[in-house]
VEXTI-70609 format. One record per residue (C-alpha): residue number from 1; y, x, z; residue in one letter. Coordinates in pm, whole numbers, plus 50000, padded with zeros to 5 digits. Layout:
# residues N
+------+-------+-------+-------+------+
: resi :    yy :    xx :    zz : resn :
+------+-------+-------+-------+------+
:  NUM :     Y :     X :     Z :    A :
...
+------+-------+-------+-------+------+
This chain:
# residues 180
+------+-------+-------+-------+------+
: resi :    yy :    xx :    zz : resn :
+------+-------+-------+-------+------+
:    1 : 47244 : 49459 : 54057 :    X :
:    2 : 47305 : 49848 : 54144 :    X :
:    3 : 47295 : 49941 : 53814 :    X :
:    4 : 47540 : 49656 : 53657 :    X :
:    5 : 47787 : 49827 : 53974 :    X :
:    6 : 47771 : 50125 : 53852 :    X :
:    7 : 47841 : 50049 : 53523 :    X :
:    8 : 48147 : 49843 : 53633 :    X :
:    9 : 48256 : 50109 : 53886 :    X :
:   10 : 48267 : 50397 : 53573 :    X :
:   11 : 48520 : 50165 : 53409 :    X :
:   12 : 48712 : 50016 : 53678 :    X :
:   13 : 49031 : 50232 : 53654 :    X :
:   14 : 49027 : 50081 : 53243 :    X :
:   15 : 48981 : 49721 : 53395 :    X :
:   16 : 49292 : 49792 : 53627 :    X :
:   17 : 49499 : 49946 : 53369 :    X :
:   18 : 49387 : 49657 : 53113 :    X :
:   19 : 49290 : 49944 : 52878 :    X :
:   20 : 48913 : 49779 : 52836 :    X :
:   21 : 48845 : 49620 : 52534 :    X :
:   22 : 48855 : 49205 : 52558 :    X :
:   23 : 48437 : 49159 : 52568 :    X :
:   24 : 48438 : 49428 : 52816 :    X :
:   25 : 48716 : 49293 : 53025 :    X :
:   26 : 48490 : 48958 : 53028 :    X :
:   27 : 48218 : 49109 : 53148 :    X :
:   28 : 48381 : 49324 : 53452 :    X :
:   29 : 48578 : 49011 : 53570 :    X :
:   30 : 48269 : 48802 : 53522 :    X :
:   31 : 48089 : 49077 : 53751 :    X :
:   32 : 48366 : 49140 : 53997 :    X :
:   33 : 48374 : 48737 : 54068 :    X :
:   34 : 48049 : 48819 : 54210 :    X :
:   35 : 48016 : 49098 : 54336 :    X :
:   36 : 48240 : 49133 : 54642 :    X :
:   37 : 48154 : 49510 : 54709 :    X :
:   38 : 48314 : 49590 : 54352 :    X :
:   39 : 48576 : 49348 : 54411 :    X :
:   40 : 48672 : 49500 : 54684 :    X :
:   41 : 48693 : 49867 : 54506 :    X :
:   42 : 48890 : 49720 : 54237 :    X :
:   43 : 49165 : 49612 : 54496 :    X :
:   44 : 49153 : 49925 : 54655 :    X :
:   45 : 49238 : 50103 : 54324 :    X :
:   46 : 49492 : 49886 : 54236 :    X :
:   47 : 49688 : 49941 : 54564 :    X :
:   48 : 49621 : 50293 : 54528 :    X :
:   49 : 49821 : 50280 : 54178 :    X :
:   50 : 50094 : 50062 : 54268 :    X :
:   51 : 50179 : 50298 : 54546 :    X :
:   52 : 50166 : 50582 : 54330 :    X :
:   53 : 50376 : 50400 : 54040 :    X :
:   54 : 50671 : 50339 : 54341 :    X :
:   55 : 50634 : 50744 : 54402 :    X :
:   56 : 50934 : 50952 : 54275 :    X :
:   57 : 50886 : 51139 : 54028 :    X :
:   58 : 50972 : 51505 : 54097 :    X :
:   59 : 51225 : 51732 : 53986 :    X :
:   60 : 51140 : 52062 : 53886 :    X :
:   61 : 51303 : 52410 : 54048 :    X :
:   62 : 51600 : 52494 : 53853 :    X :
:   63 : 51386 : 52806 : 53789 :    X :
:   64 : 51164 : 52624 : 53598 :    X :
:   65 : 51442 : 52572 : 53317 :    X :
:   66 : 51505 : 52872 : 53300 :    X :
:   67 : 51215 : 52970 : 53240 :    X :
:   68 : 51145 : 52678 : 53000 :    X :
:   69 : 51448 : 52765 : 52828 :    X :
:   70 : 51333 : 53091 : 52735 :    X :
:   71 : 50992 : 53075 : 52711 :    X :
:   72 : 51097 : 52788 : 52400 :    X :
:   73 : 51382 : 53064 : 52275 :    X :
:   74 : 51065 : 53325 : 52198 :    X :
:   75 : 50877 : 53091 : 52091 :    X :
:   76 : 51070 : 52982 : 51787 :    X :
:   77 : 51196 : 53306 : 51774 :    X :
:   78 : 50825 : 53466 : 51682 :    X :
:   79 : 50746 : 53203 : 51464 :    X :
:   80 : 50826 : 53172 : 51071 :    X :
:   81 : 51194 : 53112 : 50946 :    X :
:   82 : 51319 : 52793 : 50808 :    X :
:   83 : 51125 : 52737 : 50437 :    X :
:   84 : 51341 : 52751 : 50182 :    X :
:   85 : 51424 : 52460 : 49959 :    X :
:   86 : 51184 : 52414 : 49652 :    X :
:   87 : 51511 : 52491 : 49429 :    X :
:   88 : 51541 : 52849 : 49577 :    X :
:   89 : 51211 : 52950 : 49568 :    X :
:   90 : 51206 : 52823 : 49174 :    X :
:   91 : 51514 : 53009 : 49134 :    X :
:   92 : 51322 : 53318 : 49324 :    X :
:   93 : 51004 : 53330 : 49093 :    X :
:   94 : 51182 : 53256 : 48776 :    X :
:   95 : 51410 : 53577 : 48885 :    X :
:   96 : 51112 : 53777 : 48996 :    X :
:   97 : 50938 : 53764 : 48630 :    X :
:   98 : 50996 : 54080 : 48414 :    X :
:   99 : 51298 : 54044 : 48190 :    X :
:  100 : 51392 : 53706 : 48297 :    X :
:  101 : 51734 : 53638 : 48432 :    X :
:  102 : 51712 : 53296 : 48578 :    X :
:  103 : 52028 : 53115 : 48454 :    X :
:  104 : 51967 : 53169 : 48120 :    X :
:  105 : 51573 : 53081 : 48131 :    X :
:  106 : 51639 : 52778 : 48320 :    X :
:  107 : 51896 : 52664 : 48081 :    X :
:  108 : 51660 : 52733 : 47795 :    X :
:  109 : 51404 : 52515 : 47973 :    X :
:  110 : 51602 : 52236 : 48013 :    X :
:  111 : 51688 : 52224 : 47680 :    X :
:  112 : 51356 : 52207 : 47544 :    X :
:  113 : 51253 : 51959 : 47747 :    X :
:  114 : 51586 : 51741 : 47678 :    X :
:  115 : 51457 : 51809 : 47230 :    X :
:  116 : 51164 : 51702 : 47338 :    X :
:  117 : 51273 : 51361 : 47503 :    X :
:  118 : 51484 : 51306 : 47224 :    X :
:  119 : 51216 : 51338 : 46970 :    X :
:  120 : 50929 : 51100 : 47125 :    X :
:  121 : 51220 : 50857 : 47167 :    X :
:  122 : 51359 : 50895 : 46771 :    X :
:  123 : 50991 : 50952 : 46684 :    X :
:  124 : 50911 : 50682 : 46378 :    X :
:  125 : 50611 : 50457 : 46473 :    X :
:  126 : 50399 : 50326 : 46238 :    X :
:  127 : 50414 : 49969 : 46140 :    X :
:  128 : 50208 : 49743 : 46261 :    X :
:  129 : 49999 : 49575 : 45971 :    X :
:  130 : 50004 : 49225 : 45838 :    X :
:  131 : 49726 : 48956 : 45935 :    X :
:  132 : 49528 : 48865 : 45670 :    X :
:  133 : 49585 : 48566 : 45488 :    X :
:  134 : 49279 : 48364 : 45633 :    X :
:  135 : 49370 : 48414 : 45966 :    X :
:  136 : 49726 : 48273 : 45917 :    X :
:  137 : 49556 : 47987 : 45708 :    X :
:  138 : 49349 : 47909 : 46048 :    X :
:  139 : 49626 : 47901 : 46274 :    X :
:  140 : 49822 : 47696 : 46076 :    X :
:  141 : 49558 : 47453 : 46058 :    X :
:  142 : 49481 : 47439 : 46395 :    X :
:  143 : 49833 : 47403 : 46480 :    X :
:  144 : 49865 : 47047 : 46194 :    X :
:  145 : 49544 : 46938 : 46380 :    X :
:  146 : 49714 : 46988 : 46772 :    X :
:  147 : 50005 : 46757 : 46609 :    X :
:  148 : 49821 : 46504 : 46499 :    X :
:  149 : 49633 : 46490 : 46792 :    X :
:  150 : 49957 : 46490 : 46970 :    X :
:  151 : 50070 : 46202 : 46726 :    X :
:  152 : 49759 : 45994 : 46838 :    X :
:  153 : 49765 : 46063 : 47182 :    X :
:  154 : 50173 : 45936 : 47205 :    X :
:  155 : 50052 : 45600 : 47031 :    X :
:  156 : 50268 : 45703 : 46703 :    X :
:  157 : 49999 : 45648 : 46492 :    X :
:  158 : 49760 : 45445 : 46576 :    X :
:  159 : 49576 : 45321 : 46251 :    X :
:  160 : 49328 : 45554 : 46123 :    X :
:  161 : 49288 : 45472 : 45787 :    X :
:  162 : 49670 : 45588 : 45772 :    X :
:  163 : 49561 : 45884 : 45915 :    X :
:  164 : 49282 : 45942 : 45647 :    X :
:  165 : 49542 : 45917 : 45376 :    X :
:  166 : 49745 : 46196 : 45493 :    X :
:  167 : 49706 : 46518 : 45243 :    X :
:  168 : 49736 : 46724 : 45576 :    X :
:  169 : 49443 : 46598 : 45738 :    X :
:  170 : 49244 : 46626 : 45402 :    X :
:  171 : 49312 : 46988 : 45382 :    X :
:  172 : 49176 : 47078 : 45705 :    X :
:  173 : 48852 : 47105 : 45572 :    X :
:  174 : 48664 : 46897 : 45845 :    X :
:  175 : 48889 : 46969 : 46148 :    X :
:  176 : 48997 : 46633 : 46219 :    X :
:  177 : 49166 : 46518 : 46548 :    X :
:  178 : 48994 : 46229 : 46734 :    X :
:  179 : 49124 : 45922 : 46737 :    X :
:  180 : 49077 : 45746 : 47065 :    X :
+------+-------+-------+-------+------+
């Protein structure tokens, strides 16, 4: 049992703060139900943090402001400027390349790319071919043959040999709707 304390005794501050995982919790309550000498510790530690959760907190010197204060003031002080926006520094490199005045190349720019919007957009696509004839034949077959079997199913027509007369169902070529 020594060794299953001192396991329990490593993690006892967790247990008390209920920063243990679930499982884990289990086991230390499961252990500290019997186990009075751990029990024990664990009420000793939490009286120990409930009396130093009803401490004050305490306030710093005044000094130690001031010295705050300034140590914060050289800090950002020493450290980089504010980054500029992502429209300056376009501005800057555009500027910065020989013979480039950045107005005018920016305004050339956009105008290219606004050409070139406008002629994907007015860009003439090619038409889209035709199906061949056989494969609008087929459809239009199989789209008599899901009527008739519509027909049937509604109880319209009902007698088959008046089905066998139709020219329709002739022409289907051996795609003939059941008839139930």
């Amino acid at each position: 049992m020594m060794r299953a304390c001192a396991e329990v005794r490593g993690g006892l501050p967790a247990y008390v703060d209920g920063a243990l995982e679930a499982e884990t919790a289990r086991r230390v309550a499961a252990h500290l139900a019997g186990c009075p000498a751990c029990a024990a510790e664990a009420a000793t530690l939490r009286a120990i943090l409930a009396r130093a959760a009803a401490l004050p907190a305490p306030e710093p010197p005044p000094a130690f402001w001031r010295e705050f204060e300034a140590t914060v003031r050289a800090r950002v002080a020493a450290g980089p400027g504010p980054r500029r926006s992502l429209w300056a520094r376009a501005v800057a490199w555009v500027g910065g390349l020989p013979g480039l005045r950045p107005a005018p190349a920016l305004v050339a720019a956009s105008a290219l790319g606004l050409m070139l919007a406008v002629g994907l957009v007015r860009s003439e696509r090619p038409a889209r071919p035709d199906p061949p004839a056989e494969v609008v034949a087929a459809s239009q077959d199989l789209a008599i043959g899901q009527d008739l079997d519509l027909f049937q199913q509604l109880d319209l027509l009902e007698d088959e040999e008046l089905l066998e007369r139709l020219d329709l169902l002739r022409s289907l070529d051996g795609v003939r709707p059941r008839v139930t």
